[in-house]
C-alpha positions as CSV (number, residue, x, y, z in Angstrom):
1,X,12.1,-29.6,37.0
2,X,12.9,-26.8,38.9
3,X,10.8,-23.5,38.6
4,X,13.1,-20.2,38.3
5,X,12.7,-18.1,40.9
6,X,13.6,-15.1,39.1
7,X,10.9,-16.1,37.0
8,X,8.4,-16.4,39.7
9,X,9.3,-12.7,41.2
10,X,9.0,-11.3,37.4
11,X,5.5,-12.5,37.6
12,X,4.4,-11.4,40.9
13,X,5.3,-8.0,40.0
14,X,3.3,-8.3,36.1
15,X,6.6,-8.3,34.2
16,X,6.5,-9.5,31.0
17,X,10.4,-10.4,31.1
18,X,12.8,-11.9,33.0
19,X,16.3,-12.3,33.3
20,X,16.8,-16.3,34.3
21,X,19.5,-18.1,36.8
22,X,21.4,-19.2,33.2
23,X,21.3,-18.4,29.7
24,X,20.2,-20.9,27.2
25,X,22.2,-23.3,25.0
26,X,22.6,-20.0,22.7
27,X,23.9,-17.5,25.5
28,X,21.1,-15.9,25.3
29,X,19.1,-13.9,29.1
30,X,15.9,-12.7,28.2
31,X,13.0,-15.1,28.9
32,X,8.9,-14.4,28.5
33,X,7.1,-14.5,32.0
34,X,4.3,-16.0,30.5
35,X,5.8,-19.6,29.1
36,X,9.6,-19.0,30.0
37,X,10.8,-19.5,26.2
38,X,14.0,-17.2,25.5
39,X,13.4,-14.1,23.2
40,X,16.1,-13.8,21.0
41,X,15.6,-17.7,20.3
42,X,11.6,-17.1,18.7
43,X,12.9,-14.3,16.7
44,X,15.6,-15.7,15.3
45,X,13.5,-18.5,14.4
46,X,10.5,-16.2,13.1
47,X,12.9,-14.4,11.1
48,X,14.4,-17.8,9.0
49,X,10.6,-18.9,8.8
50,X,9.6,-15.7,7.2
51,X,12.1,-16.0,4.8
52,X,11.5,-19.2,4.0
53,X,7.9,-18.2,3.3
54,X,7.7,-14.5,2.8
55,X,3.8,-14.9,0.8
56,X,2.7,-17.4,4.0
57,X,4.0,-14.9,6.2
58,X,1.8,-12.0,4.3
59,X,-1.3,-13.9,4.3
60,X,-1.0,-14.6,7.9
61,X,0.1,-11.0,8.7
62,X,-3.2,-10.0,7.0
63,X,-5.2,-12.1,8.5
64,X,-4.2,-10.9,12.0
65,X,-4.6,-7.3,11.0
66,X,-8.0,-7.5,9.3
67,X,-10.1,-7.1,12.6
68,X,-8.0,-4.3,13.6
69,X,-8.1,-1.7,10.1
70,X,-10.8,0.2,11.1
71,X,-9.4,0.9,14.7
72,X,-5.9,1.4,13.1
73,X,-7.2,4.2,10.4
74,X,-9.1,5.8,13.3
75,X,-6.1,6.2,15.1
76,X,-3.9,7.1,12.2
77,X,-6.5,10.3,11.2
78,X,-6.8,11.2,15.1
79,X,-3.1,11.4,15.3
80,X,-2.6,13.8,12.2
81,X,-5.3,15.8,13.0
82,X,-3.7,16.7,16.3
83,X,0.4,16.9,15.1
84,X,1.8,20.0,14.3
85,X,2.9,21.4,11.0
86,X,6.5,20.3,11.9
87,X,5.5,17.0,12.6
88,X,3.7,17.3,9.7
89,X,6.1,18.4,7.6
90,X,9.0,15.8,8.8
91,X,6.2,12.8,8.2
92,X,5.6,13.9,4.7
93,X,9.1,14.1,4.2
94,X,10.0,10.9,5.0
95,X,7.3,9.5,2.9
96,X,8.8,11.6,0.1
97,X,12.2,10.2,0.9
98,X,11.1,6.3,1.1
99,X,9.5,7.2,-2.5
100,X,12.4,8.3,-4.1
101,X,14.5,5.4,-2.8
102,X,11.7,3.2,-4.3
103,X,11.6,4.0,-7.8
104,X,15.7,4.1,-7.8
105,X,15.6,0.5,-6.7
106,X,12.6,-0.2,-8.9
107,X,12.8,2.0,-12.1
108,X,10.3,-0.1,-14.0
109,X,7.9,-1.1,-11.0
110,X,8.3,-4.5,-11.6
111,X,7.4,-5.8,-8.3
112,X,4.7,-3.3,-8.4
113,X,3.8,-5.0,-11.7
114,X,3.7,-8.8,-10.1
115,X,1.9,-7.5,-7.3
116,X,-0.8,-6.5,-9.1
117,X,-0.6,-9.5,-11.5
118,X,-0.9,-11.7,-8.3
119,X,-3.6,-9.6,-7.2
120,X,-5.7,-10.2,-10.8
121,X,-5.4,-13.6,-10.5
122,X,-5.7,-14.4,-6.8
123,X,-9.1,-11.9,-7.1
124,X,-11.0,-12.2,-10.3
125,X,-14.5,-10.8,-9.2
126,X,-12.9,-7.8,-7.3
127,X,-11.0,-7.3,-10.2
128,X,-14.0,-7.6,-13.1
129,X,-16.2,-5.2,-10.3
130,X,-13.5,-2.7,-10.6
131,X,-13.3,-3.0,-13.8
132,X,-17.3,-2.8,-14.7
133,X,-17.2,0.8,-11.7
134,X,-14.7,1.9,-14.3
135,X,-16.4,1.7,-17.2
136,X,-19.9,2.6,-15.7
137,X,-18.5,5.7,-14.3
138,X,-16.9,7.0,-17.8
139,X,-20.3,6.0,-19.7
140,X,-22.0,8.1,-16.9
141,X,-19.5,11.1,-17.2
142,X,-19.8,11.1,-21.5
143,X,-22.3,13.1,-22.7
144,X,-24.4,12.9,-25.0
145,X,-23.6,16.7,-27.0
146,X,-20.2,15.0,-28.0
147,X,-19.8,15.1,-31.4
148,X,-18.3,13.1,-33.8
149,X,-14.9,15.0,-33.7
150,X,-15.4,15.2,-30.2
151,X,-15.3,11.1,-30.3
152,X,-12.7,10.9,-32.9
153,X,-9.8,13.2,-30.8
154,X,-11.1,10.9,-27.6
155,X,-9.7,7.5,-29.4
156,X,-6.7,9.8,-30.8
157,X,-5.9,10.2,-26.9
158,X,-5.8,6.7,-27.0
159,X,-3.8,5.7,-30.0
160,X,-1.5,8.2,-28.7
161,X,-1.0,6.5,-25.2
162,X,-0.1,3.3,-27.3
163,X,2.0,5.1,-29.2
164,X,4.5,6.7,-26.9
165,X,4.6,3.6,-24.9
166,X,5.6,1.4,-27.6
167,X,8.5,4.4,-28.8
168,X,9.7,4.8,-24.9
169,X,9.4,1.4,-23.6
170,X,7.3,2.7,-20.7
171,X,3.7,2.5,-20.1
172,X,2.0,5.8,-21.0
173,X,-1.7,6.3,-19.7
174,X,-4.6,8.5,-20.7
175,X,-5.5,10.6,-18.2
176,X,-8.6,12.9,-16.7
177,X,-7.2,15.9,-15.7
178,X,-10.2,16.3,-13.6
179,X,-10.9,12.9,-12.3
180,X,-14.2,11.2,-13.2
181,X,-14.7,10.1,-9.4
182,X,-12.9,12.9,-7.2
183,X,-13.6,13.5,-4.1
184,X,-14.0,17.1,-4.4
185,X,-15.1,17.8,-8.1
186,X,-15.5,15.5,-11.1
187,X,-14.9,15.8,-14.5
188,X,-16.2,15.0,-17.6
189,X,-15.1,12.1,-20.1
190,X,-14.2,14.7,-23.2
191,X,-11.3,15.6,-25.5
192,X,-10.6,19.2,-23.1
193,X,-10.4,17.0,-20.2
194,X,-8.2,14.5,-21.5
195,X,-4.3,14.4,-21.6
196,X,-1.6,11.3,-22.1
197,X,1.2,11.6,-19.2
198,X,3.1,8.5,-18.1
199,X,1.6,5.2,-15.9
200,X,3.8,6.6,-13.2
201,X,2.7,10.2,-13.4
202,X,-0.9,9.0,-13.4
203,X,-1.1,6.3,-10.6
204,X,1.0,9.0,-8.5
205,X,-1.9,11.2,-8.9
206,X,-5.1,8.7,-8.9
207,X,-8.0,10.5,-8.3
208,X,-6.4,13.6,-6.5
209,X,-7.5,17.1,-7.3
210,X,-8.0,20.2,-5.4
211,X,-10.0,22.7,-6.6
212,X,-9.0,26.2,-7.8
């Protein structure tokens, strides 16, 4: 077989393209120095495999980044500590935008919802160790001067978030005003510190809050 010579020259100067003699059965002229396969041909057929098998196509897509998180994050809090409050601004919002167009196309988080489901499943210790942090950090954050009001108005909080969401149709969390395990401050697990605000409201915030 005849090697391509446009091929050849692409390579001698360390391009990673090249534009060969004649296109392939699809029309197509873009070609990889490396192995000569045509471009547009491996995407298209990426593209029909990943829908075939958009979960294999995760996991694999996982797997590849795994080794490279740290290094990514390192690079991601390098670069916003250097942009400027325009960039800043314009990145923030975007994310708000992207948000928004999220929970109109989802307005009951339902992939959200198998997600996590999945998640559970796939991950049983992770999610029992998560769950057993949880509960260890509330015990720690209770004390012991509650009294028996104090404990009473506590599992009223809680009645109250199964309440609403049964009356709504949405899922209604009790929530920490001042989060048991923020970074800044923490709170305390008490009546005061306690209020019921919807799921959405609550994982929006997670354990965000910035002191006075």
């Amino acid at each position: 077989m005849k090697k391509s010579e446009s091929r050849i020259v692409a390579r001698n100067k360390g391009e990673k393209t090249y534009t060969p003699e004649s296109p392939c059965a699809k029309g197509h002229l873009m070609r990889r120095t490396s192995d000569g396969s045509c471009i547009p041909c491996k995407v298209e057929a990426e593209r029909i495999r990943t829908a075939n098998n958009r979960e294999a196509y995760n996991v694999r897509k996982k797997r590849e980044r795994l080794h490279k998180l740290p290094e990514l994050a390192l690079k991601a809090k390098l670069s916003r500590t250097l942009e400027s409050d325009e960039k800043r601004a314009i990145r923030l919002e975007k994310a708000r935008s992207k948000q928004i167009k999220w929970r109109l196309n989802n307005p009951n988080h339902e992939n959200t919802k198998l997600v996590k489901t999945a998640y559970k499943k796939n991950n049983p210790s992770k999610t029992l160790a998560l769950g057993a942090k949880r509960r260890s950090a509330q015990l720690k954050r209770t004390p012991t001067w509650l009294t028996e009001n104090d404990h009473w108005m506590i599992e009223q909080a809680y009645e109250l978030s199964v309440l609403r969401t049964k009356l709504f149709g949405f899922a209604w969390h009790v929530d920490h005003i001042i989060p048991l395990q923020g970074k800044y401050v923490s709170g305390l697990h008490v009546p005061i510190n306690l209020q019921v605000i919807p799921a959405t409201e609550n994982l929006r915030k997670a354990n965000k809050h910035l002191p006075a």
